[in-house]
SEROZA-693748 format. One line per field, with one value per residue (C-alpha): residue in three letters; x, y, z. Coordinates in Angstrom, 1 decimal. Layout:
<recs>
sero c(ALA;...)
xx c(X;...)
yy c(Y;...)
zz c(Z;...)
</recs>
This chain:
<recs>
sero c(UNK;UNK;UNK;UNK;UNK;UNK;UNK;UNK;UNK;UNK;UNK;UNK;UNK;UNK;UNK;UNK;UNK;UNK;UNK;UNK;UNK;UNK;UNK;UNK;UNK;UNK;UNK;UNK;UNK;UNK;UNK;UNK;UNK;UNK;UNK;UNK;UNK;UNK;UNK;UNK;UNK;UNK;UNK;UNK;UNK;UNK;UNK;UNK;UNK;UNK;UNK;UNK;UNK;UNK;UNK;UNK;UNK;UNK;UNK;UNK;UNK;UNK;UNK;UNK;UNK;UNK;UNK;UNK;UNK;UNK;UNK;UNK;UNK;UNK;UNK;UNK;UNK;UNK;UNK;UNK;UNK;UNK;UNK;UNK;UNK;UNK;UNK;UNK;UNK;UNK;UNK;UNK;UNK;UNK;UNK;UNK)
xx c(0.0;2.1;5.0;4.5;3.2;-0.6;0.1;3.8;3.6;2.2;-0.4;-2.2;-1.8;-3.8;-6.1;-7.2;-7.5;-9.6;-11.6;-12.8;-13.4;-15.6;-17.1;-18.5;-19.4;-18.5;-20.1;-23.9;-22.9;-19.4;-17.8;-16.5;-15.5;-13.9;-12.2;-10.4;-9.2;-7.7;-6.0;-4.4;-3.1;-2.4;0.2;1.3;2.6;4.2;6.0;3.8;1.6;-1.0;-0.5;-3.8;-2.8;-3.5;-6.2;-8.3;-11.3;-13.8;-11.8;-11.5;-14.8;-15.9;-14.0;-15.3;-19.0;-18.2;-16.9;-19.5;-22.5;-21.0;-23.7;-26.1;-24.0;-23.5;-19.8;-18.1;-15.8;-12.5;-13.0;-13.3;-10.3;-8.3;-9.4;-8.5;-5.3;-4.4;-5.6;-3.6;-0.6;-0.7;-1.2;0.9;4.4;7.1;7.5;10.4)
yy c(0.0;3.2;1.7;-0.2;-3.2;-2.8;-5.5;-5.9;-9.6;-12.3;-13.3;-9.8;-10.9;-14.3;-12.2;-9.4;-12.6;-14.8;-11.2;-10.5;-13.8;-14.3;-11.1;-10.4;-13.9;-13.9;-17.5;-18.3;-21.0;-22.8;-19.1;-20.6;-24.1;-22.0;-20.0;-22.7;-24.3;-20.8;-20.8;-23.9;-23.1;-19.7;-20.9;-23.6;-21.5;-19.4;-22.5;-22.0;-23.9;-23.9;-24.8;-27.5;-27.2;-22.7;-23.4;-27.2;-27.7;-26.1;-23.1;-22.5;-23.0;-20.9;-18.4;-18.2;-18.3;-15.1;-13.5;-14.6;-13.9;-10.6;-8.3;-10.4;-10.9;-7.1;-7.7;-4.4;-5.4;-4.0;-6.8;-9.1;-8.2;-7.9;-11.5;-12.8;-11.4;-12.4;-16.2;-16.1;-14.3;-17.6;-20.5;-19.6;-21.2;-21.8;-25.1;-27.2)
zz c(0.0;-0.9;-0.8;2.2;3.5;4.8;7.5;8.8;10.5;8.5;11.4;11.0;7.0;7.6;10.2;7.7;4.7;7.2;8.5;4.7;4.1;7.0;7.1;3.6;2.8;-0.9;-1.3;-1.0;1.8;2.8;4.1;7.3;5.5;2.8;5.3;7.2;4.1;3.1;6.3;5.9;2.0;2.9;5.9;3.7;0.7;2.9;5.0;8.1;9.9;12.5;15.8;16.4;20.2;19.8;17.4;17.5;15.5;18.3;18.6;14.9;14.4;17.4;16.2;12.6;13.8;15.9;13.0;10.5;13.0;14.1;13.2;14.5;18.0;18.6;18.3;16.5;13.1;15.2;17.8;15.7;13.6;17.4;18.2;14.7;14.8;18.1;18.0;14.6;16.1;19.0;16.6;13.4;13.4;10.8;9.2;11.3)
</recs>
């Protein structure tokens, strides 16, 4: 972005990817599915990987229902972004 990079760690990279995923729902249904698969390719071209012990299956999918349902929760878009970023910033790790 001008020069610069919009988000300087990759964690706030995967957040704001997995945010506008989840948030504008760009498929008529499999968002959350979609999502999590994106995650996974997204860390794996970049020789990453998740962490299942940070992020398991129930707190993924917690996670993305929060994020999906936001409007409907009451939850404001920044706070999801925050808790995106910061479960991402926990279970993201480089290939060994």
């Amino acid at each position: 972005m001008l020069g610069r990079e919009a988000y300087a760690t990759f964690p706030d990279k995967v957040a704001a990817f997995l945010f506008a995923l989840l948030i504008n729902s760009p498929f008529k249904g499999g968002n959350r599915r979609v999502a999590l698969a994106s995650l996974f390719a997204f860390c794996e071209l970049n020789n990453r990987t998740v962490d299942s012990r940070m992020l398991d299956e129930k707190a993924a999918e917690n996670l993305f229902k929060r994020a999906a349902g936001h409007r409907e929760l009451g939850i404001p878009p920044e706070n999801v972004f925050r808790e995106i970023r910061e479960t991402m910033t926990r279970a993201i790790m480089p290939l060994s």
